[in-house]
C-alpha positions as CSV (number, residue, x, y, z in Angstrom):
1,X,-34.4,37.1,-24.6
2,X,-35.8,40.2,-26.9
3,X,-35.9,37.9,-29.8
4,X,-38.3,35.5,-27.9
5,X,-40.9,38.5,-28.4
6,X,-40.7,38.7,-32.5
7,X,-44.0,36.2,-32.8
8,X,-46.0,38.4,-30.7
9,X,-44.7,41.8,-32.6
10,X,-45.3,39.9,-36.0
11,X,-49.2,39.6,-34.5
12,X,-49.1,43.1,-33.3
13,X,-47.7,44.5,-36.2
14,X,-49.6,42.9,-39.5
15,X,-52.4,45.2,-39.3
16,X,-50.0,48.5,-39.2
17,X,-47.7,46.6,-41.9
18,X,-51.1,46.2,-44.4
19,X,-52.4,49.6,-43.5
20,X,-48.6,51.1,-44.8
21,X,-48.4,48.9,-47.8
22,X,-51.9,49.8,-48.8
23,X,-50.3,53.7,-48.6
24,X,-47.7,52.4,-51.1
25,X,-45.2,52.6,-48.0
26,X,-41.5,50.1,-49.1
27,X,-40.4,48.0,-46.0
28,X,-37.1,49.9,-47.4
29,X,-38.3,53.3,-46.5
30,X,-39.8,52.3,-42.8
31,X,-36.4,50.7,-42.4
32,X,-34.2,53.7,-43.5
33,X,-36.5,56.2,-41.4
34,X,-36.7,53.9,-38.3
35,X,-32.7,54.3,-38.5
36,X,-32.4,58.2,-39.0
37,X,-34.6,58.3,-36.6
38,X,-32.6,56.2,-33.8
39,X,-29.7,58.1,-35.1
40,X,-30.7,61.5,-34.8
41,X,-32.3,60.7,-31.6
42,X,-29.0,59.4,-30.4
43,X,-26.6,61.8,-31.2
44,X,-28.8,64.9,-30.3
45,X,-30.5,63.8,-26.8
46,X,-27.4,61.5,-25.6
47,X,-24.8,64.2,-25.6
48,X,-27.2,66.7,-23.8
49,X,-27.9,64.4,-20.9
50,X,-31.2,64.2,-22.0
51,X,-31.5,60.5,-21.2
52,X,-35.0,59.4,-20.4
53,X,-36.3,61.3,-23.7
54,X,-33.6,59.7,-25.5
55,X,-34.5,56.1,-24.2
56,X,-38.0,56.1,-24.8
57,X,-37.5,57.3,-28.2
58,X,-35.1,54.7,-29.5
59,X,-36.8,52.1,-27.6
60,X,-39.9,52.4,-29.7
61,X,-37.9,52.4,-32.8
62,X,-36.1,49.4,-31.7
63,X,-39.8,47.5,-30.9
64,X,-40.8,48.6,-34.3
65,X,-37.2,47.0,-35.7
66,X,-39.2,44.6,-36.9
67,X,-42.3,46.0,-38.8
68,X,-40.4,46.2,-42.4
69,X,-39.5,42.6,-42.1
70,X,-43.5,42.0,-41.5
71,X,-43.8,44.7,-44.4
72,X,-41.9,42.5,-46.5
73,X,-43.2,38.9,-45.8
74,X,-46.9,40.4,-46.6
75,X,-46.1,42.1,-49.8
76,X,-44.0,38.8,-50.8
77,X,-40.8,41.1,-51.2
78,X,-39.1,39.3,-48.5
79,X,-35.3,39.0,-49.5
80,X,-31.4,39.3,-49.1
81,X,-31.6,42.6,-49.9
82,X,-33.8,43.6,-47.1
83,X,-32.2,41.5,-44.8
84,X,-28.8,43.4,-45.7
85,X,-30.5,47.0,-45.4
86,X,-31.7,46.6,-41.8
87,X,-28.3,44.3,-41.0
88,X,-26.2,47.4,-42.0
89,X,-28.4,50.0,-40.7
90,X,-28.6,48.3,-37.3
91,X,-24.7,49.0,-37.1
92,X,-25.2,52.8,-37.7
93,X,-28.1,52.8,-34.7
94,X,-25.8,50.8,-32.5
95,X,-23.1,53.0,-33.0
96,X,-24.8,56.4,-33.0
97,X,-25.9,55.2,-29.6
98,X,-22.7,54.0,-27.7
99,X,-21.1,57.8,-30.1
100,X,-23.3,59.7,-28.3
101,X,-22.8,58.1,-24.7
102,X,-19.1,58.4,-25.4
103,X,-19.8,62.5,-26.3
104,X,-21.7,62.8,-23.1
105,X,-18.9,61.1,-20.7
106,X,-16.6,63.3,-22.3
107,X,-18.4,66.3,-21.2
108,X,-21.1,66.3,-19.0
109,X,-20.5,62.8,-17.5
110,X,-16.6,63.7,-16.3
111,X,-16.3,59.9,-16.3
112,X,-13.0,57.9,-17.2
113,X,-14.8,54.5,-16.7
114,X,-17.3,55.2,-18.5
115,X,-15.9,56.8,-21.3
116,X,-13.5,54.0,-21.4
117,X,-16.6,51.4,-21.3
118,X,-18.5,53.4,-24.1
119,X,-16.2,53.7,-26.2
120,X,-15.3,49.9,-25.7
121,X,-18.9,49.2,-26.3
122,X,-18.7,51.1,-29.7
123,X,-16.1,49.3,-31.1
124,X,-17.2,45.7,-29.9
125,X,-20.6,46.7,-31.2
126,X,-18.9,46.4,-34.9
127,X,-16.6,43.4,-34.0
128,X,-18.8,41.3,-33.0
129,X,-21.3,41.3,-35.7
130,X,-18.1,41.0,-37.9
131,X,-17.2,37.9,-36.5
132,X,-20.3,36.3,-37.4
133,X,-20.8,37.4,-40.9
134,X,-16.9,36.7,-41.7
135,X,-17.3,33.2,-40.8
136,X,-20.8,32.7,-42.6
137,X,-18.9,34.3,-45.4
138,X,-16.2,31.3,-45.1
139,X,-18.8,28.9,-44.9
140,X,-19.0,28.4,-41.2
141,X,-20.9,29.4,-38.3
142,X,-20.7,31.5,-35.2
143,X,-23.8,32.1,-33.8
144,X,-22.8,31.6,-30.3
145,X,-22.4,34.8,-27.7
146,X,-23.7,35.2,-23.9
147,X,-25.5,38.3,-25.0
148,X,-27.2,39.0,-28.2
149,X,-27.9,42.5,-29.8
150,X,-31.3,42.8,-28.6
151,X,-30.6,42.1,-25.3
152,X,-27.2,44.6,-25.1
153,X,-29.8,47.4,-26.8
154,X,-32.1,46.9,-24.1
155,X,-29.7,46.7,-21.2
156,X,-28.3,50.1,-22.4
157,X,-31.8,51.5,-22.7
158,X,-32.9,50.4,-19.4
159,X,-29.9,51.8,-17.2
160,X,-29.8,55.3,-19.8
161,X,-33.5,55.5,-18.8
162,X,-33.3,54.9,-15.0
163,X,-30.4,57.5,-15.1
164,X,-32.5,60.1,-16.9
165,X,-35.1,59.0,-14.0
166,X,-32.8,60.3,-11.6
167,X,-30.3,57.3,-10.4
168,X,-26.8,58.1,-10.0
169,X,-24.3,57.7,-13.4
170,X,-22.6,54.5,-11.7
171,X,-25.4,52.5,-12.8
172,X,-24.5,53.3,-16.7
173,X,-21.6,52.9,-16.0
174,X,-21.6,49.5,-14.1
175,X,-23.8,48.3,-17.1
176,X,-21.2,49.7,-19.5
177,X,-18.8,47.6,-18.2
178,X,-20.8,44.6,-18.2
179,X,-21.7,45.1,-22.2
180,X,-18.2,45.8,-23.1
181,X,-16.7,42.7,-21.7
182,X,-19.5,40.6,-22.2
183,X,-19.1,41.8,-26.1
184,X,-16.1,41.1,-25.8
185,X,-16.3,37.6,-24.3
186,X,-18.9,37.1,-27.2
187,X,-15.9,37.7,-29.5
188,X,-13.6,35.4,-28.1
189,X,-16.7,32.9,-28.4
190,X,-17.1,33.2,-31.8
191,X,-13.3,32.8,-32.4
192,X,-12.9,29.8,-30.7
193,X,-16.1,28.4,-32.2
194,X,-14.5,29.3,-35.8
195,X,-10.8,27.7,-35.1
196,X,-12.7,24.7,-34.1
197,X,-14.6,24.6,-37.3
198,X,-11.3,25.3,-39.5
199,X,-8.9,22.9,-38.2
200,X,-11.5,20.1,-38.1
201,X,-12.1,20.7,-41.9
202,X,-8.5,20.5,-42.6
């Protein structure tokens, strides 16, 4: 759904991307800080229940997710390298997210349920990405999933934000739940997808 947008960001960003390359800003560097940034965000405001401050912040680093690839395409430094960087560094803002979620049901929150779902979240987060890059590494394909990574970054944002807003904690946690096993199911996906691939090629 998210990724549907990326055409109207490329046109919204260009004129910020030229304005930083003509500072002598690398797409490298806005990638790297974009991610400390979502991060440090994360794992400071999340665990103190500070959740709408915590939304809105990662939320506009995650619209701008796509201002060094823009960066790169207009400088003519667009690569496998870059495409890596902002691949791997993705992980560690997905992560820090669902780590600090999983510190602040462990404290604050005084949830099983959702710590459970967080933490599920967390480690689905990694597997499923793995799936898809293990395959493409064996020559196949798995780009199949009911839910891609934009969309499970903005569900999580939406219901942390309308919980900082005031809703009760059952709505993170209903949305938790819904991630995890639709990450889940996304792995399974991919699996099957894969097997099919294999034993046909045998």
């Amino acid at each position: 759904m998210l990724n549907r947008l990326r055409g109207a960001m490329t046109r919204i960003f260009t004129p910020v991307a030229d304005a930083l390359l003509k500072r002598g800003v690398s797409p490298d560097a806005v990638t790297i800080t974009g991610t400390v940034a979502v991060v440090a965000t994360a794992l400071w405001l999340l665990p103190t229940g500070h959740f709408l401050a915590a939304a809105l912040v990662i939320a506009f680093f995650a619209l701008t997710d796509s201002l060094d690839g823009v960066m790169a395409r207009r400088a003519g430094r667009s690569g496998p390298w870059g495409a890596f960087l902002d691949s791997t560094l993705d992980r560690f803002g997905d992560a820090a997210i669902f780590t600090g979620l999983v510190l602040w049901f462990a404290g604050e929150g005084d949830s099983t349920w959702g710590l459970g779902a967080a933490l599920a979240c967390l480690v689905l987060g990694s597997v499923v990405p793995y799936a898809r890059a293990r395959a493409e590494g064996l020559g196949m394909t798995a780009q199949v999933g009911i839910a891609e990574r934009a969309d499970r970054l903005a569900a999580v944002l939406v219901a942390t934000a309308a919980v900082g807003a005031g809703l009760p904690q059952v709505v993170l946690v209903v949305v938790l739940v819904l991630l995890a096993v639709a990450s889940l199911v996304t792995v399974v996906q991919r699996m099957v997808t894969v097997r099919r691939q294999a034993v046909g090629a045998a």
